[in-house]
FIVEXPA-555325 format. One line per field, with one value per residue (C-alpha): y, z, x; residue in three letters. Coordinates in pm, whole numbers, padded with zeros to 5 digits. Each point is the difference from the previous one (the first is absolute). Layout:
REM residues N
Y	[Y  ...] $
Z	[Z  ...] $
X	[X  ...] $
rest	[ALA  ...] $
***
This chain:
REM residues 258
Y	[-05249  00191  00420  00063  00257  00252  -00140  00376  00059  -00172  00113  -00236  -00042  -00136  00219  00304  -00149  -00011  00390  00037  -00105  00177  00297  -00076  -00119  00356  00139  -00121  -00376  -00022  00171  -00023  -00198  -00317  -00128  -00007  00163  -00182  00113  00038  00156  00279  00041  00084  00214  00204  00008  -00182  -00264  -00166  -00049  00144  00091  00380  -00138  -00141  00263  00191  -00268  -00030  00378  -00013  -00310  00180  00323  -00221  -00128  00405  00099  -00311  00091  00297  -00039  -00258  00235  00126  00312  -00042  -00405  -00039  -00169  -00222  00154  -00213  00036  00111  -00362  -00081  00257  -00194  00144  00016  00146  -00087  00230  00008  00229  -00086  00093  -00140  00124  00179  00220  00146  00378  00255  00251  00321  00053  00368  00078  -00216  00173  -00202  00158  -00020  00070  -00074  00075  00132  00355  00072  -00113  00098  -00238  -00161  -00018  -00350  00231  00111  -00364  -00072  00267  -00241  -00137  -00389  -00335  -00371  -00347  -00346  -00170  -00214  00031  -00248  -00037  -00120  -00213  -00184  00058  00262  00164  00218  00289  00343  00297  00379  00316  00142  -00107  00097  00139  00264  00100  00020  00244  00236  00055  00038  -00325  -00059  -00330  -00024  -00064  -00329  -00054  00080  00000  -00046  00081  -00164  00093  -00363  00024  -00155  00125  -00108  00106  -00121  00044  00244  -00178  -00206  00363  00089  -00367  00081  -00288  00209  00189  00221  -00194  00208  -00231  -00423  -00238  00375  00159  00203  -00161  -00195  00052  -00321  00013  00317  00316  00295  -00181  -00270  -00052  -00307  -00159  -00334  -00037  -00042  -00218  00116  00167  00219  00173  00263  00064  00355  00187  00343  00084  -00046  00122  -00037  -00055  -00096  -00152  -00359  00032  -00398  -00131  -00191  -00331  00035  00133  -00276  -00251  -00034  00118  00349  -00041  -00212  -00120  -00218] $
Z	[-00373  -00330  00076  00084  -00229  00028  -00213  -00135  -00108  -00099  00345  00157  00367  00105  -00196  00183  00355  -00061  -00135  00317  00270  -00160  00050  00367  00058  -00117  00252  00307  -00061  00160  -00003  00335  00168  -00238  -00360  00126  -00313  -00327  -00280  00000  00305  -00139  -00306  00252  00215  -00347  -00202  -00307  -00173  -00164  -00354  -00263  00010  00087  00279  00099  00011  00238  00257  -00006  00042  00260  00207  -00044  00168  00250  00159  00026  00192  00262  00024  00083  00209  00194  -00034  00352  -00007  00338  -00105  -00091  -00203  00097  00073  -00047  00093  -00204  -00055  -00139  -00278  -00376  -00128  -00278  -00027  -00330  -00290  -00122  -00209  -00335  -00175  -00009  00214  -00273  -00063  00372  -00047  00051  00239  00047  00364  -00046  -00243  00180  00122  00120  -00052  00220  -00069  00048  00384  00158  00138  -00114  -00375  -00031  -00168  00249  -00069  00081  00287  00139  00044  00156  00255  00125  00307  -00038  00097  -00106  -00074  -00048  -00163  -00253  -00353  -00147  -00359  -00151  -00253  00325  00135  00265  00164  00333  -00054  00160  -00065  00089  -00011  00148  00076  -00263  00302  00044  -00350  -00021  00293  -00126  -00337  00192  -00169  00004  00250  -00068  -00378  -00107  -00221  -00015  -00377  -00115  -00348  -00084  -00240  -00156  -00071  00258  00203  00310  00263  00403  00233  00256  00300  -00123  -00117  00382  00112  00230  -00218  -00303  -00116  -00220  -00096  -00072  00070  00034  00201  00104  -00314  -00235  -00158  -00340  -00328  -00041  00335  -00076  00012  00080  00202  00030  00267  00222  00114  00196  00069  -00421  -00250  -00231  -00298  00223  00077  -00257  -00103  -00145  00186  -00233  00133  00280  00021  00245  -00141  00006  -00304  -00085  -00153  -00132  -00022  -00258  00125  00094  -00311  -00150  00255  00296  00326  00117  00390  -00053  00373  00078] $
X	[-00790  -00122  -00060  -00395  -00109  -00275  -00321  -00043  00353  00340  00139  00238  -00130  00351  00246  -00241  00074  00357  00013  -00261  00268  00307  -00237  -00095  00430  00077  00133  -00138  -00073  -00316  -00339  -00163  00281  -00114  -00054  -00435  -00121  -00112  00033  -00381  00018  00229  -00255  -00219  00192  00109  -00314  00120  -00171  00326  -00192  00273  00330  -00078  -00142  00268  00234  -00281  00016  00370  00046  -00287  00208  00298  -00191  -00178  00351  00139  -00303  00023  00386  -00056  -00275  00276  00341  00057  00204  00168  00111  00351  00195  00282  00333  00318  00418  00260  00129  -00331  00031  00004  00316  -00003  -00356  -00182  -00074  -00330  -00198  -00220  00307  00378  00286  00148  -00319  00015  -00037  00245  -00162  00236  -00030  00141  -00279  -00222  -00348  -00273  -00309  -00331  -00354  -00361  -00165  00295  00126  00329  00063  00347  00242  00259  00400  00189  00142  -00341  -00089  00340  -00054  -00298  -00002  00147  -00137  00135  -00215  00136  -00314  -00101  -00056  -00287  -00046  -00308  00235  00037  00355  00070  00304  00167  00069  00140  -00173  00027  -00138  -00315  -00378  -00219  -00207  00263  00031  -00398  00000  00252  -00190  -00332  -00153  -00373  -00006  -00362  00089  -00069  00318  00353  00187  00274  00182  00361  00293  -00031  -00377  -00082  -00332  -00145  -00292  -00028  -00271  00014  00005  00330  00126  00003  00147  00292  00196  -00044  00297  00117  00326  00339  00215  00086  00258  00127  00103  -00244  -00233  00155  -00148  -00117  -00200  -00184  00229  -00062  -00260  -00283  -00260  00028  -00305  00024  -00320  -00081  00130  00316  -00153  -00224  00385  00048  00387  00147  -00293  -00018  -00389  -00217  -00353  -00298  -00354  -00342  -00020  00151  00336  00088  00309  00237  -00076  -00340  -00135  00147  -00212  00180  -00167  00003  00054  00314  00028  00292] $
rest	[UNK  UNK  UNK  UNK  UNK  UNK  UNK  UNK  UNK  UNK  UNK  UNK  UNK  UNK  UNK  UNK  UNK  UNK  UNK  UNK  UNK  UNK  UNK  UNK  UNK  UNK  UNK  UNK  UNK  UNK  UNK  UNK  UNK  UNK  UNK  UNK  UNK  UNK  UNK  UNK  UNK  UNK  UNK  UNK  UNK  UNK  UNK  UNK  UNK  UNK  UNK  UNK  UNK  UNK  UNK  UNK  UNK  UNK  UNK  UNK  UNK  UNK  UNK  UNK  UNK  UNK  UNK  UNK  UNK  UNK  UNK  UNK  UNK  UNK  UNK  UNK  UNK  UNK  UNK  UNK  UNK  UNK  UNK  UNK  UNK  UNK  UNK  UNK  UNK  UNK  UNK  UNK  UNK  UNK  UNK  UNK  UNK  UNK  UNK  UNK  UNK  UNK  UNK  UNK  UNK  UNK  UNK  UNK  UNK  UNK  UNK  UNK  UNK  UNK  UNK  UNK  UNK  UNK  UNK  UNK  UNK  UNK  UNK  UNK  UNK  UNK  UNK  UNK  UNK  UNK  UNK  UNK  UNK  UNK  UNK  UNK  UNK  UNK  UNK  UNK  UNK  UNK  UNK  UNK  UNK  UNK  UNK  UNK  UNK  UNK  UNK  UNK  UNK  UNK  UNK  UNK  UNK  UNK  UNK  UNK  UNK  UNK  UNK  UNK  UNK  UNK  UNK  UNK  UNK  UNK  UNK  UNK  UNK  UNK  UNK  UNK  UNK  UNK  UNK  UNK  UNK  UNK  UNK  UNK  UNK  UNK  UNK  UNK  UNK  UNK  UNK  UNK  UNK  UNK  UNK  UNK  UNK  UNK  UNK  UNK  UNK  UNK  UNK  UNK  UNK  UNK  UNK  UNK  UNK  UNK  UNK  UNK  UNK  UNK  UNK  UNK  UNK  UNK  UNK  UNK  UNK  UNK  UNK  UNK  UNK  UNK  UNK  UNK  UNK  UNK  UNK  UNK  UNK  UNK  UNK  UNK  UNK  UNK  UNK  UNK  UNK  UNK  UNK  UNK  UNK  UNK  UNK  UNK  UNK  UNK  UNK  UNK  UNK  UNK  UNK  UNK  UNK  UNK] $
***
């Protein structure tokens, strides 16, 4: 069956629906629980009129915004995610970053000061030892990729919730950011911010936290997909105002549920 193009444009109808669903299977799969909407349907929903290539872009962006706001209009904060045994655990646990093994960064946890900012109380800059001295928790939970594979992993440190508390966070703020020593940059909602899976993550399998798993620390979320997990944390801030990510200004969906 030949593509049906748009009579005012050279817009490929099919090539669209295909860009269309990777939008809608980013993260969560579904919109609405089903595959309902048409693709005229989403024009409509989105206010585009899909007559050049500018166009386009609009409705893609305005898909890709539609399926954040029904995820998290779905995300229940007090859901969680499966838990699993220690003989479950994928040993070894994959690498994966947008950058090779051998381009890990060296973090000096000695010199190491993580910085935080934005709505909070108490700004000062925390030592590897300060968040040591935090009170502990473990997970055994699963790792999804959006490349499709996923692993079991075993993770340590201390809820996010915690860490938000002691610095006198804003939990009214919409968005919670997050700066990396590889360049990497990524933003969560608040509600998954306050998740009682989410944790600050010091350590994995029981020893402290490798290099190429995010030392001097990453955040583990198993209620999102893995690039919503920021490795080498160096800054976290609180704000009102939308902070992006790597990924998702690059096109992939903000929300990143798993």
């Amino acid at each position: 069956m030949k593509p049906i193009k748009s009579p005012r444009s050279n817009i490929d109808r099919h090539s669209l629906g295909i860009d269309v669903r990777r939008e809608l299977d980013m993260p969560s799969r579904r919109l609405f629980g089903k595959r309902i909407l048409t693709l005229g349907g989403l024009a409509m929903l989105t206010g585009c009129s899909l007559s050049d290539d500018k166009s386009v872009e609009t409705f893609l962006a305005r898909v890709s915004r539609l399926n954040d706001s029904v995820q998290g209009w779905l995300f229940d904060p007090n859901r969680l995610a499966p838990t699993y045994t220690e003989a479950q655990i994928t040993r070894p646990f994959p690498f994966n970053a947008f950058y090779g093994i051998a381009d890990v960064p060296h973090v000096d946890g000695r010199d190491f000061r993580l910085k935080v900012g934005g709505l909070v109380r108490d700004r000062k800059d925390w030592t590897l030892a300060d968040l040591d001295a935090l009170p502990k928790t473990e997970q055994i939970t699963r790792h999804i990729c959006v490349e499709g594979w996923s692993a079991i992993g075993r993770w340590g440190g201390t809820t996010f919730r915690e860490f938000l508390t002691r610095v006198g966070a804003d939990t009214s703020a919409k968005y919670v950011g997050f700066k990396c020593a590889d360049d990497y940059y990524e933003s969560i909602d608040m509600p998954t911010a306050l998740h009682p899976q989410t944790l600050l993550t010091l350590s994995f399998d029981g020893e402290r936290l490798p290099a190429q798993y995010g030392y001097p620390m990453k955040l583990r979320m198993p209620t999102k997909l893995g690039y919503k997990n920021p490795k080498h944390i160096m800054e976290i801030f609180v704000t009102n105002t939308f902070p992006g990510g790597y990924w998702v200004d690059q096109g992939y969906n903000w929300f990143g549920g798993s």
